[in-house]
LUMMIGU-593374 format. One record per residue (C-alpha): residue in one letter; z, y, x. Coordinates in steps of 0.02 Angstrom, whole numbers, padded with zeros to 5 digits, always signed. Layout:
N
AZYX/...
***
This chain:
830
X+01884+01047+00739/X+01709+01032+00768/X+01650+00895+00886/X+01493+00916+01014/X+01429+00761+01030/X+01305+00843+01171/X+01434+00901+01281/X+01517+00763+01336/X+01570+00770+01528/X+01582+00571+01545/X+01423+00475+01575/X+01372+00392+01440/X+01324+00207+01444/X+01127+00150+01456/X+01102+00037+01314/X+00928-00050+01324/X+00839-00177+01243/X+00852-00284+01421/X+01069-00323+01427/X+01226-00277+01351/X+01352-00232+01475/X+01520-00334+01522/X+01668-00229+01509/X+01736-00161+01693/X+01880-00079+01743/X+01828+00108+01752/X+01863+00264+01610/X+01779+00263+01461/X+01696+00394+01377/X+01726+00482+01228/X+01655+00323+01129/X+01715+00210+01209/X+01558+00156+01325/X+01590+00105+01513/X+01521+00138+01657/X+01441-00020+01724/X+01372-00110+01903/X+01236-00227+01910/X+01349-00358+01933/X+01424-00306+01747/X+01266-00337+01677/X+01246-00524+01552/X+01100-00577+01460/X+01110-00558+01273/X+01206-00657+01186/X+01237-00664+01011/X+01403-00654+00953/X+01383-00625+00762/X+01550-00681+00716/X+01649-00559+00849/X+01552-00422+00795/X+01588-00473+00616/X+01794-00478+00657/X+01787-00314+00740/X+01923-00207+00713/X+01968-00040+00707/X+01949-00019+00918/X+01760-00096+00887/X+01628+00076+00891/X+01460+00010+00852/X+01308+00111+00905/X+01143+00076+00845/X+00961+00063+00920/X+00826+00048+00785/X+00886-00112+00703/X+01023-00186+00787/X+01196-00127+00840/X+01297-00150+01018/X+01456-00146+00976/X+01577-00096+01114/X+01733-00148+01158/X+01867-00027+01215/X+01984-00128+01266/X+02135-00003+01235/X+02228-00149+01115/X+02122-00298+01175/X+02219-00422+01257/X+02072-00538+01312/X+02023-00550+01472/X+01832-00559+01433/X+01760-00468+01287/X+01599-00490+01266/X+01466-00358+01169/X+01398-00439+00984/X+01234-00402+00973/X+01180-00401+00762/X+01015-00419+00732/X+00956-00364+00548/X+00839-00484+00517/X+00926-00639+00565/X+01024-00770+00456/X+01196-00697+00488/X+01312-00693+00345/X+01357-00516+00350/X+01179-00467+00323/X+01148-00352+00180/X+00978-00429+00071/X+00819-00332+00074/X+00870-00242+00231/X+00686-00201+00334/X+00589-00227+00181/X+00471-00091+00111/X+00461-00003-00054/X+00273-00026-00123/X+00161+00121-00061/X+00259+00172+00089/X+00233+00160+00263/X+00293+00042+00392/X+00411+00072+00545/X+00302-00007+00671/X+00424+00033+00806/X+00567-00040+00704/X+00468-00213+00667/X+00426-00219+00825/X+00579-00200+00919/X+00662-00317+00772/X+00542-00455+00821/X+00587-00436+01021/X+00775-00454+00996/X+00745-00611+00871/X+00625-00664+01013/X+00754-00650+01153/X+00875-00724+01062/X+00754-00870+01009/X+00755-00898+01215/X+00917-00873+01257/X+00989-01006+01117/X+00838-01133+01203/X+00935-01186+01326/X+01093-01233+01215/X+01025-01392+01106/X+00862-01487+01092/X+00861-01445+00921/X+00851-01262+01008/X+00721-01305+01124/X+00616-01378+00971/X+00649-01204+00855/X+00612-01116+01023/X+00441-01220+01021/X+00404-01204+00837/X+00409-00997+00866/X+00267-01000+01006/X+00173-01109+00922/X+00206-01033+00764/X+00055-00901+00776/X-00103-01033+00824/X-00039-01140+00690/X-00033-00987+00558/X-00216-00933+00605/X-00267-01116+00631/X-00225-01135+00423/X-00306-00976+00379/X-00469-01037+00478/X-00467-01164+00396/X-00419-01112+00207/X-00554-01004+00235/X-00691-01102+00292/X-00639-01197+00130/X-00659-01046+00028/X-00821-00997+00086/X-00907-01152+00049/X-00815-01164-00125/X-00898-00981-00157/X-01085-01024-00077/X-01096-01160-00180/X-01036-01091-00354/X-01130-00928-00331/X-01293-01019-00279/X-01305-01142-00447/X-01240-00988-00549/X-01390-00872-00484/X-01517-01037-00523/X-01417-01046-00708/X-01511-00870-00741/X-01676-00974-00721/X-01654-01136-00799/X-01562-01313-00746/X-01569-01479-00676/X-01580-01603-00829/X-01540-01756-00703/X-01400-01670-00618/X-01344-01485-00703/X-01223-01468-00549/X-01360-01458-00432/X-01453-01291-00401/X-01656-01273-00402/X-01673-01304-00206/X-01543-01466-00223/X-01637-01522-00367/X-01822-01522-00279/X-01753-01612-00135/X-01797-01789-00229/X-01970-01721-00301/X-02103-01821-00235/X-02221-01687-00270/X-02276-01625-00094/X-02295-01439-00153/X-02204-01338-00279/X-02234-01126-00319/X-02092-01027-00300/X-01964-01185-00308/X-02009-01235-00467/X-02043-01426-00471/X-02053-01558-00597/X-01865-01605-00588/X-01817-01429-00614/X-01835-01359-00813/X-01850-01179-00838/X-01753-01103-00999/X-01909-01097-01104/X-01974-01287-01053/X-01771-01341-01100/X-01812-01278-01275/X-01989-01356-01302/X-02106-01219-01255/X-02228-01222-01081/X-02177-01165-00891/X-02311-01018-00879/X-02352-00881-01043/X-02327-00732-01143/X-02191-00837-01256/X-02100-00920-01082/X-02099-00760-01012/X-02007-00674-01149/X-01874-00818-01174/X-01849-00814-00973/X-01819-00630-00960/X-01709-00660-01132/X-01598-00779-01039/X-01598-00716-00884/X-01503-00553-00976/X-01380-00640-01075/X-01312-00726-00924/X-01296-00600-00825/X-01207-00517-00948/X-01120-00660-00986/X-01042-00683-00789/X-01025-00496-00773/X-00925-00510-00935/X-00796-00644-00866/X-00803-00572-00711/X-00725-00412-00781/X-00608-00467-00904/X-00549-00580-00797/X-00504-00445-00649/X-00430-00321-00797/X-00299-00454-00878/X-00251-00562-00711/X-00269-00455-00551/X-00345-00279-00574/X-00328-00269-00379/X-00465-00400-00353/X-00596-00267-00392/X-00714-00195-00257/X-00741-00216-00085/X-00567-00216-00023/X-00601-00185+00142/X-00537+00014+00110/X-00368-00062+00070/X-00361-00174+00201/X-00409-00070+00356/X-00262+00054+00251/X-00142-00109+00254/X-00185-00145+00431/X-00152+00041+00490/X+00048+00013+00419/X+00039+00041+00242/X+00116-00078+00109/X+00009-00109-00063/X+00114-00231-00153/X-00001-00357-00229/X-00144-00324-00161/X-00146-00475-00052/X-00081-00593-00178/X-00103-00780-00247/X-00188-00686-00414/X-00273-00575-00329/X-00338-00714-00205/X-00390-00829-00381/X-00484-00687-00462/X-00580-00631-00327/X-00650-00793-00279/X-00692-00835-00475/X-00730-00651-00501/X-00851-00639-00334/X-00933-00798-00395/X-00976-00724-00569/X-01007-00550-00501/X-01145-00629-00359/X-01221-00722-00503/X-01252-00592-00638/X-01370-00548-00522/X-01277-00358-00495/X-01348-00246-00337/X-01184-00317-00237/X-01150-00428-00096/X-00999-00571-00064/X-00970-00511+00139/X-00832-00363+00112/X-00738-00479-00020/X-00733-00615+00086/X-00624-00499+00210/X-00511-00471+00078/X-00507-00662+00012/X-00485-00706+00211/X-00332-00570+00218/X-00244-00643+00058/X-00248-00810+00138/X-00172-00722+00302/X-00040-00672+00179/X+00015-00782+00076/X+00004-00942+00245/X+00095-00814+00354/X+00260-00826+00242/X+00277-01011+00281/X+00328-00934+00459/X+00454-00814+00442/X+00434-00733+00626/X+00261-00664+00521/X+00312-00671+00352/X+00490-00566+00342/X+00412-00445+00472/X+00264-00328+00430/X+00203-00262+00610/X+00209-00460+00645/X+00092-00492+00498/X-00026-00372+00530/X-00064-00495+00672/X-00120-00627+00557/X-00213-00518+00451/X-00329-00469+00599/X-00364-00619+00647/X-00396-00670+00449/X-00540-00534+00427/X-00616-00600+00577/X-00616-00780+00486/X-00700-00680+00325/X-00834-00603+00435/X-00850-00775+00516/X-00894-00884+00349/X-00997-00711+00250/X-01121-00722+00383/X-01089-00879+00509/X-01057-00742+00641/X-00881-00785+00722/X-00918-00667+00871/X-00964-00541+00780/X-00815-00565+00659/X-00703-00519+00796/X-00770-00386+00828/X-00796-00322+00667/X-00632-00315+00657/X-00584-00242+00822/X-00708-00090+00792/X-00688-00066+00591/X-00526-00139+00515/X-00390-00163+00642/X-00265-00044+00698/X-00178-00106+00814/X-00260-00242+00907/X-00185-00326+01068/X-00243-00451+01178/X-00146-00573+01093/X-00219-00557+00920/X-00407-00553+01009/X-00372-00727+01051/X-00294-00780+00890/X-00450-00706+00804/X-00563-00787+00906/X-00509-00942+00858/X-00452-00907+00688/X-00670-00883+00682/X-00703-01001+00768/X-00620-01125+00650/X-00673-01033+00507/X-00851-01062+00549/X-00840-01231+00601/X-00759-01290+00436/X-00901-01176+00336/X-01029-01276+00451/X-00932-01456+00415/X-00955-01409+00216/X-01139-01348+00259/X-01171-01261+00096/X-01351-01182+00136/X-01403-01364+00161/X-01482-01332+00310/X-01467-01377+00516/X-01423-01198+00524/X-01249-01114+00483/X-01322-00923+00492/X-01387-00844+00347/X-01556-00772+00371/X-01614-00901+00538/X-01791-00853+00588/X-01887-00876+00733/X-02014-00746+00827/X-02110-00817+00956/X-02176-00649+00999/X-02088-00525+01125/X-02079-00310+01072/X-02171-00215+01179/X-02104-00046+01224/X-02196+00077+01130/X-02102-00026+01001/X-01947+00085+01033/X-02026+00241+00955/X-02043+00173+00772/X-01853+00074+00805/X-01775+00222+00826/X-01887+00297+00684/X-01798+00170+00555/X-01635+00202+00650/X-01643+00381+00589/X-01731+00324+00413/X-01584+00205+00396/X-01444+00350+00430/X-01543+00468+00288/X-01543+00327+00145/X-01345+00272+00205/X-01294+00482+00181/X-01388+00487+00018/X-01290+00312-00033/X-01118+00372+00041/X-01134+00539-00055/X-01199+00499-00226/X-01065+00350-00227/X-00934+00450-00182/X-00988+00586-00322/X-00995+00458-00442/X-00842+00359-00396/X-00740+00524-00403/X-00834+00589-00576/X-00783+00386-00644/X-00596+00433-00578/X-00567+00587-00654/X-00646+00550-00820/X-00655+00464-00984/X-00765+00362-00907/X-00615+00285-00801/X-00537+00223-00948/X-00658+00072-00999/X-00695-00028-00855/X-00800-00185-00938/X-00884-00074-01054/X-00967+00007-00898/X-00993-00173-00800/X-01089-00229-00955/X-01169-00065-00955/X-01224-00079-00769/X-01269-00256-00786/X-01383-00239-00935/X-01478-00107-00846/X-01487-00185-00689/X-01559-00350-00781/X-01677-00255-00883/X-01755-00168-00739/X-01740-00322-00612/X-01831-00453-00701/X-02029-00391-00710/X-02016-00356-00527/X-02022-00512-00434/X-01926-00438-00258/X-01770-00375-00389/X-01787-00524-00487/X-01740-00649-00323/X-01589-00679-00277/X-01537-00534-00120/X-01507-00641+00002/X-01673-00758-00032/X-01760-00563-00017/X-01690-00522+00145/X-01741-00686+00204/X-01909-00663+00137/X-01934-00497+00232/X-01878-00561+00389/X-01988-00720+00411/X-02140-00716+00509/X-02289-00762+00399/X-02365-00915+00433/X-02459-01064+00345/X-02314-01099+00227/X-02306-00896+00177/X-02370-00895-00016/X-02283-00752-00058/X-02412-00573-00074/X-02300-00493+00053/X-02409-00625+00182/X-02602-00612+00103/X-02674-00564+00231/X-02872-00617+00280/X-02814-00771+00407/X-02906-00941+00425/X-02781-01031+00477/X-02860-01190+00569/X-02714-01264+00674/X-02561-01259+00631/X-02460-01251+00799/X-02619-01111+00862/X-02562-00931+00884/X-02561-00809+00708/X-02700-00698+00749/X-02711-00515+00676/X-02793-00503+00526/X-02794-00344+00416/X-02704-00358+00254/X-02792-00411+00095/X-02747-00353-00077/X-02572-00440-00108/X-02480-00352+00047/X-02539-00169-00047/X-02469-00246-00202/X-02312-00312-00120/X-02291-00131-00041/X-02290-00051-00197/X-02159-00168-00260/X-02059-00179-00129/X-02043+00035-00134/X-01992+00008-00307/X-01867-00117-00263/X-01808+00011-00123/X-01791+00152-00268/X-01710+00035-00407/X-01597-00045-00271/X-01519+00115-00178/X-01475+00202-00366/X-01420+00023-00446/X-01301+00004-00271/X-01259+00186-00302/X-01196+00139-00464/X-01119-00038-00430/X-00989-00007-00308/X-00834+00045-00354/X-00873-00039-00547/X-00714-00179-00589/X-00768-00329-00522/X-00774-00377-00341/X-00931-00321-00260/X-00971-00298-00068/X-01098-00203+00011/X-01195-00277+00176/X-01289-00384+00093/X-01391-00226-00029/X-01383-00131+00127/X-01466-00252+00215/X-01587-00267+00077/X-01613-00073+00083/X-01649-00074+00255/X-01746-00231+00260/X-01870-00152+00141/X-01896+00001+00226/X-01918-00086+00399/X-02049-00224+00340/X-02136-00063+00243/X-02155+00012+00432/X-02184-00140+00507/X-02343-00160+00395/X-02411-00021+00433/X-02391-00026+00629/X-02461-00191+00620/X-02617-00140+00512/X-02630+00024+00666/X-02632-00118+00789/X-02756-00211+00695/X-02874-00076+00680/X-02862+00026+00849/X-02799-00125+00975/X-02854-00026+01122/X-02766+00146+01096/X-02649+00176+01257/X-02491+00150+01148/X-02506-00062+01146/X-02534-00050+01326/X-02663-00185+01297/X-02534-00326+01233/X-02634-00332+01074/X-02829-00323+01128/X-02806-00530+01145/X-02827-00559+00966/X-02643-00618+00930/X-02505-00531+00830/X-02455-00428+00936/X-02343-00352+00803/X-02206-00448+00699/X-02160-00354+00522/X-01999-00461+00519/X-01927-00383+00682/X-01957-00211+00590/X-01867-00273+00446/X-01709-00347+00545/X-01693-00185+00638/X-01708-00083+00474/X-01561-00181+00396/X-01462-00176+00540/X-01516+00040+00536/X-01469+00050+00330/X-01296-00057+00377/X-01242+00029+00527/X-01274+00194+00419/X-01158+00143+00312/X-01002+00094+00399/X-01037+00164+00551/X-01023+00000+00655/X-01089-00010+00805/X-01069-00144+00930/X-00998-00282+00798/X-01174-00217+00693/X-01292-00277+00840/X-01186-00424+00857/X-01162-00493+00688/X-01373-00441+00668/X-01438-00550+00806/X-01291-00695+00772/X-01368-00692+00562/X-01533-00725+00632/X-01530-00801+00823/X-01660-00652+00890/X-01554-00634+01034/X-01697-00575+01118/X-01690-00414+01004/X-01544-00355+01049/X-01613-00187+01117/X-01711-00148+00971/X-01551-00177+00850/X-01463-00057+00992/X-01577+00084+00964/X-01585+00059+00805/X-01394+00061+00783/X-01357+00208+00896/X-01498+00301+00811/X-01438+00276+00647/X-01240+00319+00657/X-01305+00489+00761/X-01382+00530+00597/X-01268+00505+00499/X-01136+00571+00596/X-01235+00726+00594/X-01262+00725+00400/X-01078+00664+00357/X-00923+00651+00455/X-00857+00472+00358/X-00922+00292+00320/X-00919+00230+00155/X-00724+00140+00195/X-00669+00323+00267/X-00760+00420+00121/X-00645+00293-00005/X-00502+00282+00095/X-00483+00503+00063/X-00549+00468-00109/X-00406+00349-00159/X-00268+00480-00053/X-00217+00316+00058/X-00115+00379+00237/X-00213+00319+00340/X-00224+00424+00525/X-00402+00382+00588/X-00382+00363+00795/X-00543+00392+00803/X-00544+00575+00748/X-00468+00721+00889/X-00363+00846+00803/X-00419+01015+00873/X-00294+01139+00808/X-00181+01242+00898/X-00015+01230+00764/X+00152+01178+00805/X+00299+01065+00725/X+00367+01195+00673/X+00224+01259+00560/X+00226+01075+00490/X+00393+01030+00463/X+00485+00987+00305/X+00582+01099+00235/X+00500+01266+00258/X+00618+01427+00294/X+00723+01485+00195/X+00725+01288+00097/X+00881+01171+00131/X+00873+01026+00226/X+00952+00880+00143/X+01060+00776+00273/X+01213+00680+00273/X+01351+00692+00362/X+01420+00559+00476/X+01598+00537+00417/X+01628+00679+00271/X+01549+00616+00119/X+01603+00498-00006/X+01498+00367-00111/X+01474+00512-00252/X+01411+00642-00138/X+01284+00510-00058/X+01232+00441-00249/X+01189+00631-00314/X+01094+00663-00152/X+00969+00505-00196/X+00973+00538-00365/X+00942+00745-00336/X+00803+00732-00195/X+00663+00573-00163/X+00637+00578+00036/X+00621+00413+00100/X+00752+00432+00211/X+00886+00557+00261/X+00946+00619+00454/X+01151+00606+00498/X+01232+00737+00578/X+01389+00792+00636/X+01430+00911+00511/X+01355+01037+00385/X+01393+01183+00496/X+01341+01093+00681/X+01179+01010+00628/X+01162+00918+00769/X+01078+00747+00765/X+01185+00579+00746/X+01016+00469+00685/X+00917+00447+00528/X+00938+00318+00381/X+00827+00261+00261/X+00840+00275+00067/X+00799+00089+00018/X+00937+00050+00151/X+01048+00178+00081/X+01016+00131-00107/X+01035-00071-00042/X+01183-00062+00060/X+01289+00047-00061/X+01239-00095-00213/X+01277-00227-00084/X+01468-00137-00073/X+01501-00123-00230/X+01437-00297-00282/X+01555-00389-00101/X+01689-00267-00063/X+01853-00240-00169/X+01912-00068-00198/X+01735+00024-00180/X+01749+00186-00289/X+01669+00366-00297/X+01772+00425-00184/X+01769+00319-00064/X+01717+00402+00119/X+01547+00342+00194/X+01551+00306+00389/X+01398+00307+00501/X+01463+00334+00668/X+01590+00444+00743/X+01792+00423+00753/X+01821+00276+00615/X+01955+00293+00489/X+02108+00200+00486/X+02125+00108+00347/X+02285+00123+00275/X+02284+00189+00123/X+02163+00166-00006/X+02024+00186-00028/X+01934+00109+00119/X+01805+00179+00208/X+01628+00108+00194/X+01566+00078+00361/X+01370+00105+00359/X+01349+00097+00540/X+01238-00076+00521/X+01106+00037+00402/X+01078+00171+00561/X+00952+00210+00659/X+01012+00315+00828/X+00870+00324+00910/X+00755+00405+00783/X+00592+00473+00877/X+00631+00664+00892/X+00515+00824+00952/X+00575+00991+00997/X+00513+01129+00870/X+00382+01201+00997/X+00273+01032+01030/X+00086+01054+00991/X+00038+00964+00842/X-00092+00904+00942/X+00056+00773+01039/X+00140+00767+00855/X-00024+00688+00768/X-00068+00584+00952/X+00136+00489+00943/X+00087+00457+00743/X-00083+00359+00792/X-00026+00269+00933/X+00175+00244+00885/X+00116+00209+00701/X+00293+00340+00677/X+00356+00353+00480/X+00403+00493+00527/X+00496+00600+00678/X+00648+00710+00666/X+00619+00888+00730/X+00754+00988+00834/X+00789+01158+00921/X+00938+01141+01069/X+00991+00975+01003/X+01024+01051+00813/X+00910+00967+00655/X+00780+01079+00594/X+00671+00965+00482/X+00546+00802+00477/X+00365+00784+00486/X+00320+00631+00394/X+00156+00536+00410/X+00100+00627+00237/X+00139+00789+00304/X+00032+00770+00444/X-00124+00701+00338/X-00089+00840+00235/X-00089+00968+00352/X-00244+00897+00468/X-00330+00906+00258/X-00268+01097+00272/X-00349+01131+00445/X-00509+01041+00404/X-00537+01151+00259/X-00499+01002+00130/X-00377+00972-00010/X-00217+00930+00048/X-00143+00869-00116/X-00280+00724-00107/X-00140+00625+00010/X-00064+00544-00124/X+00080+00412-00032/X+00188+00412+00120/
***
């Protein structure tokens, strides 16, 4: 007789995540649920061993991860029964292993993990009052989440200053050593010079390669044996730095930050945030930085700040046994790797509220804050620039913009969104030409490739040669008495040194300096172009900085040199007919960096914050605006995706952007798993045996299966997943006596008595009953909106209460792919 679970004319019983009821007097329904007051109503309470002794008059129902299991009271001769409440997740004995653990490359059941973590919560408080040793467990979980990002902080404060230091003396290595002290880098090294002057660094204490081997500082012959060396140790680092990614941790390549804003959004990369992958990419960003590639160390410190998030979060098992939870810590840990790459904490937090995060609540602003806030405090304490100042590039204009100003900003804003479309597009034709070919196949070969290029073009010009960051730093200091560098030869007489920089007009050494500093704009963007996405770890804000930073100083020269020769033209509104600078070439080049950068990832308010935090212009904040608003309209306009987005789709992650509006008109139906005329593949709730369950896993690969009534009603009972399937079925066979083939499989319904062998395997604990369902007719539009902000695996779709199919998260990507003219079989997971 078939059963309609639907039409039931008692009232069923409310079950909520709030109370369990206390059994009353009145009828039961058809499951044995009853009616219940107020008055009927008890805080939880966990009663794992009545639940575990339940008999055959116990019906368990399920919400999401942990059952209620109801009393009927029919053969009960207590006076009081009480509901068990089971949590999955906690340290009962009855618990099957692995249950609410992922597979790698699937999705996460944020609503599951989430409502897992409330009951463990509630249950936390209601056991408080019971013991002290309660109370103090009860303490230990609140306080379990400062402490967490308190240790990442400070790990990665550690971290940083381990890397700044290593990658600073490796970069001098290129050039030549300290004889004195070899662990000390060419700055460290000059500090106990007594000589009151030095060009370009290079002081008596310090020996360049060819004075180590007998020769002079300065000719033909030095020059030769300097660019000589300077080659072989970059290939040299490149060359560990490689080898060292391919045989330990091949994960530790790149930026990272693709992955991680992926990992963040729900999805589970086994690995990828691991002690190995942690050890390489510090060692492997240290030898990367110094070969003197066209990379940067901010986007691997996110991913260095995320693995310590990982691995410190599984010393607290609220975060480390529960993925939603430690997604928490993860936020806040890319805040603490935006914190120490450029002494911004601020601006870390942000960065990854706007770029990385997906879900974000007030809670984990707070931890991030501080998580920074530590971060950068421990980077200060370690002080590895050697310097009063914990930024990176600190510089000081004395000079306010004047508003005519805005014009060329928002001039480099645009210039910064063509060069960061040209980068995006040619990297993203390359990366996908290195995926799909031979090419692919020999990783170091093409670092050492890269690298030996790179050095051979680098070296004769001196703005390629430096170190990036000592460039950017160059082309955003005002020049003063202390300038010797071309970029600042202008025709000055400087008398005093506190007086005023006047103008001046520029002699021959800024013309020089321009025309190197367009070649090191050319060599840079194709080197970059090349660079990321190569096997070792490599980030990209610090050449993008570099790209812009050229272009604005280039513009900033030349607006300078218009107010130099027509200071009384209406558009300097007479600030510069005094005989000051009026102008600052710096400013230009900050505001092109921030252009080039915000081009690139299409940040926006973190940009403007982290840009005036790296260099203390507060005062410039409206310039970096434009600039930054000008810029990410243009490239907007030229390409829909940042560089993260554009490898994100490259590399086929899931990952459901919330920033994008889907603007179709489909329906479920149209998007639904199994199309007509295909069979669904279910399983019944009480009908099949062990057998008919171990041919369905073994005949189909869904990552989970919906329970129904029967094979002829189709309607809905609740969904189970295949890991818990495959789990729970080894778990029986491995605990329980008399398991066989033919054994019947029970997920809910009227249980078996059992009598006569064999027994029935109860799989109740394994089911979810309140699977998210639509009706065949919602818009897709609602369908895509509940996947976003629900972070859904996937939802069950019905017509009149009967199963019709699922929509998983892949066949949504796939399908938004379809409507936006794209390949759809570039969605590679769930």
């Amino acid at each position: 007789m078939e059963r309609f679970p639907l039409k039931s004319s008692a009232p069923k019983m409310g079950t909520t995540y709030q109370s369990v009821y206390k059994k009353g007097g009145s009828a039961s329904n058809g499951r044995g649920a009853h009616s219940a007051s107020e008055d009927d109503m008890v805080d939880i309470t966990a009663g794992l061993n009545q639940a575990a002794g339940a008999s055959v008059n116990t019906t368990p129902t399920s919400h999401g991860t942990f059952q209620l299991y109801e009393h009927s009271g029919r053969n009960s001769t207590a006076s009081a029964n009480w509901d068990a409440v089971i949590f999955s997740g906690m340290s009962g004995d009855d618990d099957i292993p692995g249950i609410g653990q992922y597979d790698d490359f699937h999705t996460i059941d944020w609503q599951r993990d989430i409502a897992r973590d409330r009951m463990r919560h509630r249950y936390i408080v209601k056991k408080r009052q019971d013991s002290l040793w309660d109370l103090i467990k009860g303490a230990h979980d609140a306080w379990s989440g400062w402490v967490c990002v308190l240790l990442v902080g400070v790990c990665t404060g550690i971290v940083a200053g381990v890397i700044d230091i290593g990658a600073s003396w490796m970069t001098d290595l290129k050039f030549g050593i300290c004889p004195q002290a070899f662990w000390l880098n060419r700055e460290q090294c000059c500090w106990s010079d007594t000589d009151t002057t030095f060009d370009t660094g290079n002081c008596s204490q310090w020996l360049t390669w060819p004075q180590v081997l007998g020769g002079a500082r300065e000719g033909p012959g030095a020059y030769i044996i300097s660019y000589l060396f300077y080659i072989v140790w970059a290939l040299v680092f490149a060359a560990l730095s490689a080898s060292l990614v391919r045989m330990f941790a091949p994960y530790a390549c790149g930026s990272g930050i693709p992955e991680i804003k992926t990992i963040l959004s729900g999805f589970i990369i086994r690995g990828y945030l691991g002690k190995w992958t942690l050890i390489i990419k510090v060692v492997g960003l240290i030898l990367s930085v110094s070969s003197g590639l066209s990379l940067g160390k901010e986007g691997p410190m996110v991913h260095i700040a995320s693995c310590l998030g990982n691995i410190l979060s599984y010393l607290f098992p609220k975060y480390g046994r529960n993925e939603a939870k430690k997604r928490e810590i993860l936020s806040a840990a890319a805040a603490a790797g935006v914190s120490v790459a450029f002494g911004a904490p601020i601006g870390g937090v942000l960065f990854s509220l706007e770029e990385v995060s997906y879900y974000f609540p007030l809670k984990t602003l707070w931890r991030s804050f501080f998580c920074a806030l530590i971060a950068a405090f421990i980077l200060r304490s370690i002080n590895p620039f050697g310097n009063e100042h914990s930024v990176l590039f600190f510089v000081e204009y004395n000079k306010p913009w004047i508003f005519f100003e805005l014009i060329p900003f928002v001039g480099l804003g645009i210039i910064g969104g063509c060069i960061a479309t040209i980068f995006i597009k040619a990297n993203i034709y390359w990366c996908r030409y290195r995926k799909y070919s031979k090419l692919g196949q020999y990783p170091v070969t093409e670092v050492l490739v890269v690298t030996l290029v790179t050095a051979v073009i680098a070296y004769p010009n001196p703005y390629t040669r430096m170190n990036t960051s000592e460039l950017i730093y160059l082309l955003f200091n005002q020049c003063g008495i202390s300038n010797s560098d071309p970029v600042c030869d202008y025709n000055r007489n400087f008398t005093d040194v506190n007086s005023a920089i006047e103008k001046a007009a520029a002699g021959p050494g800024v013309y020089r300096a321009i025309w190197l500093l367009v070649l090191a704009l050319v060599l840079k963007l194709v080197m970059t172009i090349f660079t990321f996405g190569i096997k070792v770890p490599c980030g990209l804000f610090i050449p993008s900085l570099a790209l812009g930073a050229i272009a604005g100083r280039i513009v900033g020269i030349g607006v300078e040199q218009l107010a130099y020769n027509y200071p009384k033209i209406w558009l300097f509104s007479g600030e510069c007919s005094t005989g000051d600078d009026c102008i600052t070439p710096g400013l230009y080049a900050m505001v092109g960096a921030a252009a080039v950068l915000g081009g690139v990832t299409r940040m926006t308010v973190s940009l403007v914050v982290i840009m005036f935090e790296l260099t203390g212009g507060v005062r410039y904040i409206v310039p970096l605006m434009a600039a930054a608003m000008a810029s990410k309209w243009v490239g907007d306009a030229l390409g829909r995706q940042g560089i993260y987005d554009a490898h994100i789709a490259l590399n086929g992650y899931p990952f459901l952007d919330s920033k994008d509006e889907f603007q179709h008109t489909s329906l479920a139906a149209d998007v639904m798993q199994p199309k007509r005329n295909e069979t669904l593949a279910v399983i019944t709730q009480d009908s099949m045996t062990v057998d008919d369950v171990e041919t369905l896993l073994k005949e189909t690969e869904h990552n989970g299966y919906p329970v129904v009534v029967s094979k002829e009603s189709q309607y809905l009972v609740g969904f189970v997943l295949r890991r818990d399937l495959n789990l729970a079925i080894a778990n029986a066979r491995r605990t329980m006596e008399g398991i066989t083939g033919q054994t019947v499989v029970i997920f809910a319904g009227t249980t078996h008595q059992q009598l006569a062998p064999p027994p029935c395997l109860m799989l109740n604990r394994i089911l979810d009953m309140a699977p998210i369902t639509v009706t065949d007719q919602t818009p897709m539009e609602t369908v895509v909106d509940m996947f976003r902000k629900l972070g859904l695996r996937q939802t069950l779709v019905t017509h009149n209460g009967r199963l019709l199919g699922v929509i998983t998260k892949k066949d949504v990507l796939r399908h938004v792919k379809q409507m936006d003219n794209e390949d759809p079989s570039s969605v590679l997971f769930n």
